[in-house]
C-alpha positions in Angstrom: -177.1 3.4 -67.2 -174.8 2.1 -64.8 -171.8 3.8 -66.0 -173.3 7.0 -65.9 -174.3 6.5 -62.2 -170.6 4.7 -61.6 -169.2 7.9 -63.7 -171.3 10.4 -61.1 -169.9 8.6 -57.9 -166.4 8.9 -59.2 -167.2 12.8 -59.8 -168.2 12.7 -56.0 -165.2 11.3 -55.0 -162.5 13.4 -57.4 -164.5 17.0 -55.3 -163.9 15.1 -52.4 -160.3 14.4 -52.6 -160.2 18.3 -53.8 -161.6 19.5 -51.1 -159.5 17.7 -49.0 -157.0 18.8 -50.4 -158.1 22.5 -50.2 -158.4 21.9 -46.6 -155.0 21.5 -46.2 -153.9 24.7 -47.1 -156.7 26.2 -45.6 -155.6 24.8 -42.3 -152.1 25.3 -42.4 -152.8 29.2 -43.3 -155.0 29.2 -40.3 -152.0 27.8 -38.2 -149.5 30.6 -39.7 -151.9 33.4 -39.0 -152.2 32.2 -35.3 -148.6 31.6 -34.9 -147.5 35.2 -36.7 -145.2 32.7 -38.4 -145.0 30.0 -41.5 -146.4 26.4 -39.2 -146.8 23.5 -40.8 -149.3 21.2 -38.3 -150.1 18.0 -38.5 -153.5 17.9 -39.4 -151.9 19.6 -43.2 -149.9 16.2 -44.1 -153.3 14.1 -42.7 -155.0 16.0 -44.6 -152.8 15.6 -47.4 -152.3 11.8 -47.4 -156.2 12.4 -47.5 -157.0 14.0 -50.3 -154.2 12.4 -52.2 -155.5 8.9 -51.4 -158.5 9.8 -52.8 -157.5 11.8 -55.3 -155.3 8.6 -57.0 -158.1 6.2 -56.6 -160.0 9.0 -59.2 -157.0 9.0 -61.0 -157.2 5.5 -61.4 -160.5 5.2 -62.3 -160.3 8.3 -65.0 -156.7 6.1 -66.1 -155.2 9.3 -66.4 -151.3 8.4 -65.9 -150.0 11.9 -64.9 -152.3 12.3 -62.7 -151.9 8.8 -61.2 -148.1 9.3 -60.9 -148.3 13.0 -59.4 -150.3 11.7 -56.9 -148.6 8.6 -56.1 -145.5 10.7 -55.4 -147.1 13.0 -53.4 -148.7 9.9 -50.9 -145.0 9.0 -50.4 -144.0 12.2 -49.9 -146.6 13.3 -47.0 -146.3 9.7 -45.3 -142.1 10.1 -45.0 -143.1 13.6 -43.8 -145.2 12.2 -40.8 -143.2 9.3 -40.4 -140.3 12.0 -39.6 -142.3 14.0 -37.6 -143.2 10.9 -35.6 -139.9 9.6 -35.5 -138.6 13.2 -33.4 -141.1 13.4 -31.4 -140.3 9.9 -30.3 -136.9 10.6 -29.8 -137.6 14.1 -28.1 -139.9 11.5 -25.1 -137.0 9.7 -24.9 -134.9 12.6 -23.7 
């Protein structure tokens, strides 16, 4: 019986890291449509490091390899994003 509840929680948290993960877009559409141009803000690559947290601790759990490398890639990919972002700005303050 435990599995089955352990199985349901992990459901949970797989449409919770999707969701996240729709939000991203969702977002960053929002932002375009304000701007009248393509805007990538920073609340899409938090959200991203979000959803793809939790989506690779599903991943894990289901032991489903591609999905566990897609979404460690991904993780790396939106943290040297923000890392970058932060690293400008910095620089920009300094100026």
């Amino acid at each position: 019986m435990q599995d089955v509840q352990g199985g349901h929680i992990w459901i949970i948290v797989g449409i919770i890291g999707q969701v996240l993960f729709f939000i991203r877009f969702f977002v960053q559409w929002l932002a375009s449509e304000r701007a009248g141009k393509s805007v990538m803000p920073m609340a899409f690559w938090y959200f991203s490091i979000m959803g793809g947290l939790i989506l690779f601790a599903y991943a894990l759990w289901r032991q489903d390899p591609v999905f566990i490398l897609g979404q460690s890639v991904g993780i790396v990919i939106y943290s040297r994003n923000l890392y970058l972002i932060r690293k400008e700005a910095n620089l920009a303050k300094d100026r």
